[in-house]
N, C-alpha and C positions, 0 to 999 in steps of 0.2 A: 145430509152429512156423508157427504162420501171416501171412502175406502181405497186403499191400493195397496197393492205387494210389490215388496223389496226386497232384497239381500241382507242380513244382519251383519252391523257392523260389533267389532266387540265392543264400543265404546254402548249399545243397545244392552247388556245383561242387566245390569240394575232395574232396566225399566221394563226387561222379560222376565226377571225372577220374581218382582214385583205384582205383574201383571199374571205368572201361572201362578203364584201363591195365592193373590183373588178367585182364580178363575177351580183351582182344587178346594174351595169352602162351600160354593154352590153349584151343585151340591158337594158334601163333602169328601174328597176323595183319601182314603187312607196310602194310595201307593205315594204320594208326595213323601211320606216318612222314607222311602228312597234315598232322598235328597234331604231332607233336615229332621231334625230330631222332635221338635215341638210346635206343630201345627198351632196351641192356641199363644202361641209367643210371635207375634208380627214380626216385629224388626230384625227377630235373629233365623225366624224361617226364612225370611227375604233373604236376609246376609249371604243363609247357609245354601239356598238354594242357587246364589249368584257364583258362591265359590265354587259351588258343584259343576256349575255349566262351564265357567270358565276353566276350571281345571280337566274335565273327564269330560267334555262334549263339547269341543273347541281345539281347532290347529290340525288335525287330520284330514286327509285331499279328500276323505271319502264323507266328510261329513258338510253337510249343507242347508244350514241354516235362512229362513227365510219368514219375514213379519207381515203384517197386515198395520196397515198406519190409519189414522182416522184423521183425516185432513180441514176438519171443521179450521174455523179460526181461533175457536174461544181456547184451544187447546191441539192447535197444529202437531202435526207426527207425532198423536199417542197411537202406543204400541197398542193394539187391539185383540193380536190372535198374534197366533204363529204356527211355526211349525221345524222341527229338524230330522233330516231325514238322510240315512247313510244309504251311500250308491254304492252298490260293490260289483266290480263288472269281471269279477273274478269270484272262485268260491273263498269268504272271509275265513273260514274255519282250518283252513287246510294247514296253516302252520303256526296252528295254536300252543302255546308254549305249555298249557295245562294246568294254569296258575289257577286259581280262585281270584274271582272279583272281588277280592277285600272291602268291606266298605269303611275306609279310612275315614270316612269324614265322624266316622260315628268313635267314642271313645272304647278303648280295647274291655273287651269283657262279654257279657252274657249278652249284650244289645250290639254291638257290632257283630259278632255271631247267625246273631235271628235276624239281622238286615243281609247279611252274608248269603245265609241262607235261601234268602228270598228272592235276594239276586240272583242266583245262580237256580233256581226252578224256573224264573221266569224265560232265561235261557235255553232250556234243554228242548221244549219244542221246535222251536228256530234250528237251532244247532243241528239236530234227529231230522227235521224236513227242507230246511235253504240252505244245504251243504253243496251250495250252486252261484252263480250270479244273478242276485238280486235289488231292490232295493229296500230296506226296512227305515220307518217311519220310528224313531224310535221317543218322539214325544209331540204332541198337539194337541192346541188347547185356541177358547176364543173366550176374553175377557165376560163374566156374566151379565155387563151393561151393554154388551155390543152380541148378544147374541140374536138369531133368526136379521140378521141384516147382511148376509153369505160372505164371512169372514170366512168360515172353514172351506166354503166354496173356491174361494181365489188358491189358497195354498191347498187345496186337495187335487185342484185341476192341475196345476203346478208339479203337483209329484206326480199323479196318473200318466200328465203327460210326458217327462219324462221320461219315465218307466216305459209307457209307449214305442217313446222315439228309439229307443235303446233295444226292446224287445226283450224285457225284464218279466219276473212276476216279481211280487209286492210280500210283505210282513209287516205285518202292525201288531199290537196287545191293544184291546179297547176294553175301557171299564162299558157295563151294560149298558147303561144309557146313552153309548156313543156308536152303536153296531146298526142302530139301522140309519146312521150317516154314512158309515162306510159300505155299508151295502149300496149304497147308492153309487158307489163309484167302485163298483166291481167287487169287491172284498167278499167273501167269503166266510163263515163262522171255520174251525178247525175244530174244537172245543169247547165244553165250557168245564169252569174248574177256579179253585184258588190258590193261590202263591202258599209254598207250603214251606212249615218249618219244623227242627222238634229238637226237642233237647235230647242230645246224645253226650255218654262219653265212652270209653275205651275200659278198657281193663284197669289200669293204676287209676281211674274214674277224672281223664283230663280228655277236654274237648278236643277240634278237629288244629285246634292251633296250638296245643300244649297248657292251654289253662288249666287249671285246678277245678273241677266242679262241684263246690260245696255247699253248704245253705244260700251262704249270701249270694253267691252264680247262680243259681235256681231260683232267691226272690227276686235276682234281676230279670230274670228270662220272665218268669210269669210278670211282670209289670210290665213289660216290654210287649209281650202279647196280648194283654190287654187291652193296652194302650195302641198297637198299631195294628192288630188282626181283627177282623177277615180283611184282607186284599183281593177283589175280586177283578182279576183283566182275565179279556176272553181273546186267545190267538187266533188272528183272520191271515187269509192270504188271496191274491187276489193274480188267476189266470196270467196270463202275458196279455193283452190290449181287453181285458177284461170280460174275456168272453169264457163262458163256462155252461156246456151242454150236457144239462143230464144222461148218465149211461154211455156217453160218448166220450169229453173231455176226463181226463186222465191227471189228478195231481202229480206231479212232480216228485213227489218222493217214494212213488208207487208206478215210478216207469223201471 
C-alpha cells in the first residue's frame, strides 16, 4: 500500500479533521480540546475540529499545509497523516497587536476562559525563545491504522528540509509519546511541563474578560478541568540543518 505527499487542498479538511480526530483517541490526546469541545461526541468533534482548521489555520502565506494519501485502490487518496507548519522568514512576534487568543469556538464563560488560558501558556515559550525567523510545526499527526508505515517520515523530511534550505531553526510542542520521533529529525527537548490554567478574578471578583465569578463560573471551571486537564506537550526546537554540539552549539535565545 503505498504512500505519498501533497499539498492540502481546502476541499481535504473534512477528511483531516476527520482523520486527526481518529488519530488524538489512540492514544488519547487531551490537547484536541483546543479545537472541540467533546472528544467523546464524533460527529461534532469532527465538525468542530474542521471549522477550527478552516477558520484559524487556513488562507495565511505563512502557513503550509501538507497530507500523506494512501494510494491503495480499495480506498484511493485516504488522508493518512499530515501535517501544518508555519514558515516565518521574518521574526512573527514583532508586531504583535497584544490581543489574547480568544478561543471563540468555545461558548463565552468559565470554559472559554481555561481553553484561553491554555492557549496562550502554550505560547509564551515560542514567543520568550523564536523571537526570530523560524519555522514552527504547529500540528501533526498519522492516522492509528497507518502508523510505523513512515507517514510522519515523508512530511517530517518535508519541513526539515525546508527549514534546511532556508537556514531556519524549527519549534514544535510534541505530546510525550512523540519526542523521540522528533528527536530523530534534530529537535531538541526545551522542557518538559504542562499547559497551565487557574481560576482568577480581580477585585469586584470578574474574570480577565469582565465576567462575573460566581458559583456557577467556578462549577463551570472545575468541570472543565476535569474534563480537559492535564495537557501535557513538551516544547522542542531544532538547530538550523539540525546539528547541535554539546558545550559548543549555542541556543538561539541565549546568544
Amino acid at each position: 500500500m503505498p504512500i505519498s505527499l501533497s499539498d492540502v487542498e481546502f476541499a481535504d479538511f473534512h477528511q483531516i479533521a476527520t482523520s486527526l480526530y481518529e488519530a488524538s483517541l489512540v492514544p488519547r490526546k487531551p490537547v484536541m480540546y483546543l479545537a472541540c469541545r467533546d472528544l467523546n461526541n464524533r460527529d461534532a468533534s469532527i465538525a468542530e475540529t474542521q471549522e477550527f482548521c478552516e477558520k484559524h489555520m487556513w488562507g495565511s502565506p505563512s502557513e503550509n499545509w501538507v497530507k500523506v494519501v494512501d494510494t491503495d485502490d480499495s480506498q484511493p487518496n485516504k488522508i493518512v497523516g499530515g501535517a501544518m507548519y508555519e514558515l516565518h522568514e521574518t521574526n512573527p512576534f514583532e508586531n504583535e497587536d497584544g490581543k489574547r487568543p480568544i478561543a471563540w469556538h468555545y461558548p463565552d464563560g468559565a470554559e472559554r476562559e481555561l481553553v484561553t488560558q491554555l492557549i496562550e501558556s502554550g505560547a509564551i515559550p515560542r514567543r520568550q525563545k523564536m523571537a526570530r525567523p523560524h519555522i514552527f510545526v504547529q500540528t501533526a499527526w498519522t492516522h492509528p491504522a497507518h502508523r510505523r508505515r513512515g507517514v510522519a517520515a515523508l512530511f517530517m523530511q518535508r519541513i526539515v528540509a525546508e527549514a534546511d534550505s532556508r537556514g531556519l531553526y524549527c519549534w514544535l510542542t510534541a505530546t510525550p509519546v512523540a519526542i523521540p520521533l522528533y528527536e530523530k529529525y534534530g529537535f531538541r527537548v526545551v522542557t518538559f511541563g504542562e499547559r497551565r490554567a487557574s481560576l482568577w478574578e480581580d477585585e469586584q471578583g470578574k474574570d480577565r474578560e469582565g465576567r462575573v465569578v460566581d458559583e456557577e463560573y467556578r462549577a463551570q471551571w472545575k468541570a472543565a478541568e476535569e474534563r480537559i486537564l492535564p495537557i501535557a506537550l513538551v516544547p522542542m526546537w531544532r538547530p538550523k540543518e539540525g546539528v547541535y554540539i554539546p558545550g559548543v552549539t549555542k541556543k538561539p535565545w541565549e546568544e
